[in-house]
C-alpha positions in Angstrom: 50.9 152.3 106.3 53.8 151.9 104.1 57.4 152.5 105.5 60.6 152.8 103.8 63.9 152.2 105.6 67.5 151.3 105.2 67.7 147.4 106.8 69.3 146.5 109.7 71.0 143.6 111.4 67.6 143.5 113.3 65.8 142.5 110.2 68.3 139.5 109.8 65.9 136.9 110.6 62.9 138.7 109.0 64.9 139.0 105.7 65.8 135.5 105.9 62.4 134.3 106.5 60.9 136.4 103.2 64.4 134.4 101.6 62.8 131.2 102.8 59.1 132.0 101.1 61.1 133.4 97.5 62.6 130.3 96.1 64.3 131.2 92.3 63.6 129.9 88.9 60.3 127.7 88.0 61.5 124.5 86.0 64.6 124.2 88.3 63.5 125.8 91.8 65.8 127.0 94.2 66.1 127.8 97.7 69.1 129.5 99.0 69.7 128.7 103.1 71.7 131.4 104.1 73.2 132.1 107.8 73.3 135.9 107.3 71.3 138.1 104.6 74.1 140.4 104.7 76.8 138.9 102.9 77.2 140.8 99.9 76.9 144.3 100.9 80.1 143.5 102.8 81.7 143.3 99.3 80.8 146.5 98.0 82.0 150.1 99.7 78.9 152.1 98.5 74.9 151.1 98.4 72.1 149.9 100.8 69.4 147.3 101.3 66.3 148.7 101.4 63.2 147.2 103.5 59.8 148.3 102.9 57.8 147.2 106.2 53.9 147.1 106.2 51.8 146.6 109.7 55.3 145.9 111.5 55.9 143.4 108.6 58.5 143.3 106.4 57.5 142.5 103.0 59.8 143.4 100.4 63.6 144.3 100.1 65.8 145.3 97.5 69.8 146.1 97.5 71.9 147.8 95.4 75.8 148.9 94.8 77.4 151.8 93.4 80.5 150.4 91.3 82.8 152.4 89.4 82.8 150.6 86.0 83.7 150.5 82.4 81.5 151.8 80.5 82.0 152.6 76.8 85.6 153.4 76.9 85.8 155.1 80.4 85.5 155.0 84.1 81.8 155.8 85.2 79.4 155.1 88.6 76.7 152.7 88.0 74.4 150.8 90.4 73.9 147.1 90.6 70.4 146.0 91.6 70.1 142.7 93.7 68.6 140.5 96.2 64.9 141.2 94.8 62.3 140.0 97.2 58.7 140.6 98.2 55.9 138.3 100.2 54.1 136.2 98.6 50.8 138.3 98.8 53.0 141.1 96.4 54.1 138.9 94.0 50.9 139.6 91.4 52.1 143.5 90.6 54.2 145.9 91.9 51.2 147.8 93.6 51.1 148.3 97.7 54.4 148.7 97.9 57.4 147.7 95.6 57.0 150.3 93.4 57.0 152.6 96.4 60.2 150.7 97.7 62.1 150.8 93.4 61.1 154.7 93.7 63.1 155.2 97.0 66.2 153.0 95.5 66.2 154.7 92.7 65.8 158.4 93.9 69.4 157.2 96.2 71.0 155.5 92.9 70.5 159.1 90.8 72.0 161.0 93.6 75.0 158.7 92.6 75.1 160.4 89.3 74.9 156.2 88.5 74.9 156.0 84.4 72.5 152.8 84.6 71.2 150.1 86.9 71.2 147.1 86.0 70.4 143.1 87.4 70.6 139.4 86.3 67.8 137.4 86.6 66.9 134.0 86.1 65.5 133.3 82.4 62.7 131.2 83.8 62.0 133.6 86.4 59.0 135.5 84.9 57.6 137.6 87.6 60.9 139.2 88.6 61.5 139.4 84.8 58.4 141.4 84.2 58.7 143.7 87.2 62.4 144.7 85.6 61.0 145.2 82.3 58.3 147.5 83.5 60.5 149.8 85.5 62.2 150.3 82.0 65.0 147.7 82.2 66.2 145.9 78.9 67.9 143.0 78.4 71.5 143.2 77.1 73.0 139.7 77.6 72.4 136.2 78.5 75.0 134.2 81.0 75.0 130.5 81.7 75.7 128.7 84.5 76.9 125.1 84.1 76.4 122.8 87.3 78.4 119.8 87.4 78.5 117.5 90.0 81.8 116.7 92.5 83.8 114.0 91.1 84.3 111.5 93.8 87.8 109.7 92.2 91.1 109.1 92.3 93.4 110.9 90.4 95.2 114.7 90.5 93.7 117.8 91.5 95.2 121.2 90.5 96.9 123.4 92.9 96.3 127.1 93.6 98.7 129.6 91.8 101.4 131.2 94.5 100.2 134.7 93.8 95.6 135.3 93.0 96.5 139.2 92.6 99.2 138.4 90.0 96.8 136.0 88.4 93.8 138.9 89.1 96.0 141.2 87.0 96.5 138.8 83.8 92.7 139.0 83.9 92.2 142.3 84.0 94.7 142.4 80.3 92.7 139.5 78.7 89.3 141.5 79.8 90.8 144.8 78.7 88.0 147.2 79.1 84.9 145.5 78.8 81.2 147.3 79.8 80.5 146.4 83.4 84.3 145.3 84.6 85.2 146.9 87.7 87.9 149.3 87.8 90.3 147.5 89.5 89.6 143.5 89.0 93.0 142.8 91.4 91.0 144.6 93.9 87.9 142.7 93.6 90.0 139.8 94.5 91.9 141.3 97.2 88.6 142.0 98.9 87.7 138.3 98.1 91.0 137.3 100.2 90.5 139.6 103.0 86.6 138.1 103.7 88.3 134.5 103.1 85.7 133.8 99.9 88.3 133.7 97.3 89.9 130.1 97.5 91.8 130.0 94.7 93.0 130.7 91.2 94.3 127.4 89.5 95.9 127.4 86.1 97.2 124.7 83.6 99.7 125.3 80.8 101.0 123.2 77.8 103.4 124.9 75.4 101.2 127.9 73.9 97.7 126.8 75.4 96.7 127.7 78.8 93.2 127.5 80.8 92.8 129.2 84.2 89.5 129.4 86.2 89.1 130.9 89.9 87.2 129.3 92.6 85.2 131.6 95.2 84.2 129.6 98.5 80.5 130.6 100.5 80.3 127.1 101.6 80.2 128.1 105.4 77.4 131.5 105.0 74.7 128.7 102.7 73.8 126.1 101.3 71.4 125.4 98.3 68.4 123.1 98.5 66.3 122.1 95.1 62.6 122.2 95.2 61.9 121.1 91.5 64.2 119.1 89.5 63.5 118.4 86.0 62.2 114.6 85.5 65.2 113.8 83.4 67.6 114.9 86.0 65.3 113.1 88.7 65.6 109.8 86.7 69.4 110.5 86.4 69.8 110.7 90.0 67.6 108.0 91.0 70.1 105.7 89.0 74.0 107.1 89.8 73.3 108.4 93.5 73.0 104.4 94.3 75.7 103.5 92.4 77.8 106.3 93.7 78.6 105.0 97.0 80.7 101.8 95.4 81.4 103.8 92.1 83.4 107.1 91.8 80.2 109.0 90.2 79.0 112.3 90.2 75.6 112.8 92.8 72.4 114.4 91.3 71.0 116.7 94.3 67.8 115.1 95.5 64.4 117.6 96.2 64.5 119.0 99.5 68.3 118.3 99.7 70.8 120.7 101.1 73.7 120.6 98.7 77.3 122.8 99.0 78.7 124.6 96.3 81.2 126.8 94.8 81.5 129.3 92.1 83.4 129.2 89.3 84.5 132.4 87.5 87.0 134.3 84.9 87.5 130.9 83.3 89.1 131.5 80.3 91.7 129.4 78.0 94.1 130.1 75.2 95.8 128.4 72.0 94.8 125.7 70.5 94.7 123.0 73.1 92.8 125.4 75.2 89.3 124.2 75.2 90.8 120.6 76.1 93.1 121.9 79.0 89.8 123.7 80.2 88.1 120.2 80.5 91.1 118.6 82.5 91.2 122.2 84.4 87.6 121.5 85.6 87.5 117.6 85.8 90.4 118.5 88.7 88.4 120.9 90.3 85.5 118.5 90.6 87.8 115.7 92.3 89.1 118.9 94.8 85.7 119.9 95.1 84.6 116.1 96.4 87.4 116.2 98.8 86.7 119.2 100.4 82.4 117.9 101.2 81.6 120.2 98.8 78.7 119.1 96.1 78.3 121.0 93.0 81.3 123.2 90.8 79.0 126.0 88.9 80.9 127.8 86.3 79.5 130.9 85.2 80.1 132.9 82.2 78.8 134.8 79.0 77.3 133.2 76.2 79.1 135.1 74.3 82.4 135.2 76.1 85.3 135.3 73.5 87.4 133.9 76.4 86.0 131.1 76.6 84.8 128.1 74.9 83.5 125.8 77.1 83.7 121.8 77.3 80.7 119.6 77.1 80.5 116.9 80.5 78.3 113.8 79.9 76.6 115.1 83.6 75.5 118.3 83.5 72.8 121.1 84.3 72.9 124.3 82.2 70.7 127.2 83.4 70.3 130.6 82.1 70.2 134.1 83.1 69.7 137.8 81.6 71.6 140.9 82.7 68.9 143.5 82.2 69.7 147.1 82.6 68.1 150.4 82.7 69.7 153.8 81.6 69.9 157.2 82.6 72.7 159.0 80.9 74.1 156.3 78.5 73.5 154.4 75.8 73.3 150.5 76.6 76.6 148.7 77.4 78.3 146.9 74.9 78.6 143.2 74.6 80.6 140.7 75.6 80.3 141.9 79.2 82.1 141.4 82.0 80.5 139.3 84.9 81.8 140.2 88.0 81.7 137.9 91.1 80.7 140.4 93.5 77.3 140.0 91.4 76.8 136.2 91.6 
């Protein structure tokens, strides 16, 4: 018999075991080797993970938040669906069970009044992909995550601005009021600062062109470990990973490597040196990145970010994902959305 139930700190090890047996993506796999399955609910003030537990096993879960966004030109409750997994055996259809476990989340995210729900998901991640699509989600928008490798070398790295919330704010007026931005960005970051994820925002300026990017730290609740690598990027490693222990050049994770990483968000950049101040933004966060033990910078943002138009590195892994989303009472949000880092 099926049961549905709000998870617990019980489940802990349970949840990270059905983590263990869900790695993402198929052409790029990856594992994420968490301490603690109960890191992101601690970011949000309203939502639940969900467990549904067969035979005393537990073989699905799914989370969600309620976030008070924008939304077409106002203020409005949404949900945010995340942390999607289910044992192996379920993985064919939603039958015996995860539709039984989406009906229960979403009977909780309409008592929220919640305008839509909506997800990200890997582009290469079919099954997930399908089981979105046939609970009525669309996609709306494609955001790419760039991976580049820590720069082991000599040479400056950028320090943190005095004041993230003043920083936080000049965000929020360059975002204005795009769909899916949080009410209050500042706060977003003030939370970030509180749980000790949000390291830093660091900023370069040169007459009228600016870039700024801000870095949020999980280092110490997981680690990343690649099960499939691309044979290109498998060649690539095989010949600068040797070289980089005399040479001061990036490292390629290896399969079955645990690798440390951090997230790089509201990057944006202005005037016309922008996009080249960007590149020497993110070259120094590479080298600080290095000497912190950390592995991998991964900057994440819209395709079709106005904010933003990214630099090119001769090392570098792009992957993709869709937000998908699925209304109630409202029309689709509008693009270029805002990703938020809570999300991520």
């Amino acid at each position: 018999m099926l049961e549905i139930r709000e998870a617990t700190q019980a489940d802990d090890a349970a949840l990270l075991a059905l983590e263990a047996a869900s790695p993402q993506g198929d052409s790029t796999r990856i594992l994420l080797d968490r301490t603690t399955y109960f890191y992101r609910p601690t970011l949000f003030d309203r939502g639940r993970v969900m467990v549904a537990v067969e035979n005393d096993e537990l073989v699905g879960v799914m989370a969600y938040a309620i976030k008070d966004v924008w939304l077409q030109g106002e203020v409005v409750p949404v949900a945010y669906l995340y942390d999607l997994r289910f044992h192996p055996t379920y993985r064919k259809s939603m039958k015996r069970g995860l539709f039984t476990l989406w009906q229960a989340l979403e009977k909780e995210i309409l008592e929220h009044s919640a305008r839509l729900v909506y997800g990200h998901v890997k582009a290469d991640n079919r099954t997930a992909m399908n089981i979105m699509l046939k609970g009525g989600a669309q996609k709306t928008s494609v955001f790419s995550v760039c991976s580049l490798p820590s720069l082991p070398s000599p040479g400056a790295v950028p320090e943190p601005v005095p004041d993230p919330l003043d920083a936080a704010a000049s965000v929020e007026q360059r975002v204005g009021q795009r769909d899916l931005r949080p009410q209050s960005i500042v706060e977003t970051y003030r939370r970030g600062l509180e749980l000790g994820y949000l390291q830093g925002v660091y900023r370069t300026v040169r007459g009228s062109s600016s870039a700024q990017a801000t870095i949020w730290n999980l280092t110490s609740l997981y680690r990343g470990r690649v099960l499939r690598l691309p044979i290109p990027l498998r060649v690539l490693g095989a010949v600068l990973n040797p070289l980089g222990s005399v040479l001061p050049l990036p490292r390629i994770p290896r399969v079955g490597q645990p690798f440390r990483y951090w997230h790089c968000f509201d990057v944006c950049c202005t005037g016309p040196s922008g996009k080249r101040l960007m590149g020497q933004l993110l070259q120094g966060l590479r080298r600080l990145a290095a000497r912190n033990g950390t592995d991998m910078l991964t900057v994440f943002h819209y395709m079709d970010d106005p904010l933003l138009e990214p630099p090119r590195f001769l090392v570098q892994k792009l992957m993709r994902y869709h937000t998908v989303a699925r209304t109630y009472n409202s029309a689709l949000p509008n693009t270029p959305l805002y990703l938020d880092i809570r999300d991520l």
